[in-house]
N, C-alpha and C positions, 0 to 999 in steps of 0.2 A: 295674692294679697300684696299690698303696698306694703315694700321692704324697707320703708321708716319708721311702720307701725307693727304693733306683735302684741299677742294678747299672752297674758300672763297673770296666773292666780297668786303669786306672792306667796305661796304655801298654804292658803287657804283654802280647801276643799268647795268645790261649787260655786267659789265667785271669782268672778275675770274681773280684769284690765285691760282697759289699749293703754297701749305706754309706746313712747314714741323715745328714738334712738339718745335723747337727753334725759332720760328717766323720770318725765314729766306723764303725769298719767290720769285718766277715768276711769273710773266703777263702772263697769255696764249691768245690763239687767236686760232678759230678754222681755217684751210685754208685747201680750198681742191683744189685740180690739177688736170690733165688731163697729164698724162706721157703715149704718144703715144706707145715709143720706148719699155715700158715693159709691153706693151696692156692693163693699168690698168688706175684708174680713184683710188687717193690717197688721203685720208683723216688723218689730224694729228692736233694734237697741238702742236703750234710754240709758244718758251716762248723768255722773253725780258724784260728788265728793271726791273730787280727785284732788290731785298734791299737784303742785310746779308751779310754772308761768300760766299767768291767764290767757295770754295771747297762744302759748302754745297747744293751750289746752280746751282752747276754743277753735283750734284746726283738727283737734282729735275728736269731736263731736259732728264737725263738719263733716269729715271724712266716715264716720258713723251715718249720717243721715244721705250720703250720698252715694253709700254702699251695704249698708246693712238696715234698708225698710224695704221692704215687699207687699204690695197691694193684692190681694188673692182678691180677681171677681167673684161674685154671687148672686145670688136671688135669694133675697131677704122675704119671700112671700112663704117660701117653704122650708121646713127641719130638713130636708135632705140637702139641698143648696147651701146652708148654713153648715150643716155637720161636714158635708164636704170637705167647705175652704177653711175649718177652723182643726179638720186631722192634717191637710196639707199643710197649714202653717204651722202645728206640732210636730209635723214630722219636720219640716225645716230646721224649726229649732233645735228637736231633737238631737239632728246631724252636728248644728256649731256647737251645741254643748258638749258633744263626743269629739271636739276636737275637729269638726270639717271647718276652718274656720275661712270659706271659699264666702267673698260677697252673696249677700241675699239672689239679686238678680240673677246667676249665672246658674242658681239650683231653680229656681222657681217655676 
């Protein structure tokens, strides 16, 4: 993980932050989707309501979408294709929510 940025629950049980080494920060959320049209099943962190600088805090979303979205392929024509990539993408998440907090890509 990029050792500018650190995710950090503030004492709040079950919700993160990146916060970046100036104490400027985003609320993540993990959200995964179902995009028929690109035959994939998409897993990301969506940030929101954060404190600091904009500018800085529009390089901690960047650094979110350029490390923590993963595209799981599929076949959208059957429930077993679908069920598939959507326990893969739970189980992904499941891991950064325990703490693996290793980029999307490098588990996938």
């Amino acid at each position: 993980m990029n050792t500018e940025f650190k995710f950090d629950d503030f004492g709040f049980d079950g919700k993160l932050a990146i916060v970046d080494h100036s104490g400027n920060y985003e609320w993540i959320e993990p959200q995964i989707s179902s995009i028929p049209g690109e035959s994939c099943v998409r897993l990301e962190l969506v940030a929101g309501d954060g404190e600091g600088n904009d500018d800085a805090r529009e390089l901690l979303r960047e650094y979110l979408e350029q490390n923590y979205v993963v595209d799981i392929q599929c076949d959208f024509r059957g429930q077993a294709g679908i069920a598939r990539a959507v326990d893969e993408a739970v189980a992904i998440r499941d891991r950064y929510l325990a703490g693996n907090h290793v980029p999307f890509g490098e588990v996938a």
